[in-house]
C-alpha positions as CSV (number, residue, x, y, z in Angstrom):
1,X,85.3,172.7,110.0
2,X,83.3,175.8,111.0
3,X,84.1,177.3,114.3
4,X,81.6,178.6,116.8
5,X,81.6,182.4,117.9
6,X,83.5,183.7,120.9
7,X,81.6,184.8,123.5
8,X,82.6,187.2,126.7
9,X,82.4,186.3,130.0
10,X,82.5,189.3,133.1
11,X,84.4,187.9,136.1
12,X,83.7,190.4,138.9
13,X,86.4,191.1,141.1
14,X,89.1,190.0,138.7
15,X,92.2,192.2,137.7
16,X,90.7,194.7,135.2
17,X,92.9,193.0,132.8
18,X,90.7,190.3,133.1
19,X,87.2,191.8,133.4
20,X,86.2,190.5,130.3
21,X,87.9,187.3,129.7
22,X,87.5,185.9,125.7
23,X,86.4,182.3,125.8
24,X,86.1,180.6,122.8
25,X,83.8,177.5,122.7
26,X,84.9,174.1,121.0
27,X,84.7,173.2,117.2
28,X,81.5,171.3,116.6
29,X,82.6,167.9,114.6
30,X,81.0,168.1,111.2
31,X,78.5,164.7,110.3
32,X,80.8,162.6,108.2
33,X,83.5,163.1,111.0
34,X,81.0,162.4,113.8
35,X,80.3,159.2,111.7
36,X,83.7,158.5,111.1
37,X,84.8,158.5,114.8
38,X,81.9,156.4,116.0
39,X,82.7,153.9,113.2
40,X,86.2,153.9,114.6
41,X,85.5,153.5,117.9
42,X,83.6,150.6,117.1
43,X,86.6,149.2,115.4
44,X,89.0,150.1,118.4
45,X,86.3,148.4,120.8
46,X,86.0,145.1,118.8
47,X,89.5,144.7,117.8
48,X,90.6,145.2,121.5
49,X,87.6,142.7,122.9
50,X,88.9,140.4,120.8
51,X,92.5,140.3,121.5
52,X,92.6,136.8,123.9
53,X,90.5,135.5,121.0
54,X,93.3,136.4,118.4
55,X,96.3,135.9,120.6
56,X,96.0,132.5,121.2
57,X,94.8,131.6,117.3
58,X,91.4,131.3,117.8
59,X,90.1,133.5,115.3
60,X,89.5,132.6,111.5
61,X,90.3,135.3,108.9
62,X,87.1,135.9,106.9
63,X,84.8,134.8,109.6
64,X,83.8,138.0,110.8
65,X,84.3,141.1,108.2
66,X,84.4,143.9,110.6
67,X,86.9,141.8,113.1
68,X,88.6,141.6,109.5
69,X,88.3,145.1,108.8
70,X,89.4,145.7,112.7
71,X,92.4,144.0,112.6
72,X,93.9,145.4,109.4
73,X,92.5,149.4,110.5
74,X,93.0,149.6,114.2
75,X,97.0,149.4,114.0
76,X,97.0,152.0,112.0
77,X,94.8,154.2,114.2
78,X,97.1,153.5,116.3
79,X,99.7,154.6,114.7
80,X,98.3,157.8,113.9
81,X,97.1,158.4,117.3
82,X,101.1,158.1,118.7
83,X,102.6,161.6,119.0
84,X,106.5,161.9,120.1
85,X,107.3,165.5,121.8
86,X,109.1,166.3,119.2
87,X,106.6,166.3,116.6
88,X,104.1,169.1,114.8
89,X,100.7,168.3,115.4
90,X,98.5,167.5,112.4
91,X,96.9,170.4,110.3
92,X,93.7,167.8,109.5
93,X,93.2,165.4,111.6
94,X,90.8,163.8,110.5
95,X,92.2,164.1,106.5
96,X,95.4,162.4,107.6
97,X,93.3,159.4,109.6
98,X,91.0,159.2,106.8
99,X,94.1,159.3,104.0
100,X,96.4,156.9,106.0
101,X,93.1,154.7,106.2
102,X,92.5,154.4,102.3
103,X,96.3,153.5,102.1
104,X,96.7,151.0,104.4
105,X,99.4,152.6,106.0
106,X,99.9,155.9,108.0
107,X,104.3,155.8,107.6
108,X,104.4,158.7,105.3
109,X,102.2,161.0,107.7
110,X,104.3,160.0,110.4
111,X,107.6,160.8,108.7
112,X,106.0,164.1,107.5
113,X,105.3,165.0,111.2
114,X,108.6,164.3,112.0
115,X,110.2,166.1,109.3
């Protein structure tokens, strides 16, 4: 992910410590991670629209592929998503989301944060 330049601000009348105060601007996403988080929130959104539906049984599996595709992705989202204090943050998010994604399970990303 390529990150954007810093640029220098003047604040007048600060400490001259702090004349020129470094501020560096946000990461831009790349594309296939811009499409990956809009593909996920759509996930999130229908899986938690849906959860009266689902609770009480009225939902069919294989009637709707991406409320299929919802249900079976969005706990593991989840999952990834959950971060106790004691835990290292990730080095990639986006690799570990899209890794625990493809394996249908995000337990050994977990237990390597916690390790």
């Amino acid at each position: 992910m390529g990150i954007e330049p810093t640029y220098y601000r003047h604040i007048p009348g600060a400490h001259p410590a702090f004349q020129d105060l470094v501020i560096e601007e946000p990461a831009r996403p790349l594309p296939d991670q811009e499409k990956l988080v809009s593909r996920l929130k759509s996930l999130v959104h229908r899986f938690e629209e849906t959860r009266d539906l689902r609770l009480i049984g009225g939902y069919r599996q294989g009637s709707d592929p991406d409320l299929d595709m919802a249900i079976k992705q969005v706990p593991i989202i989840y999952d990834i998503l959950k971060q106790l204090p004691d835990e290292r943050p990730m080095a990639d998010a986006f690799t570990d989301l899209a890794t625990a994604l493809k394996n249908g399970s995000a337990a050994h990303l977990v237990a390597r944060q916690r390790g």
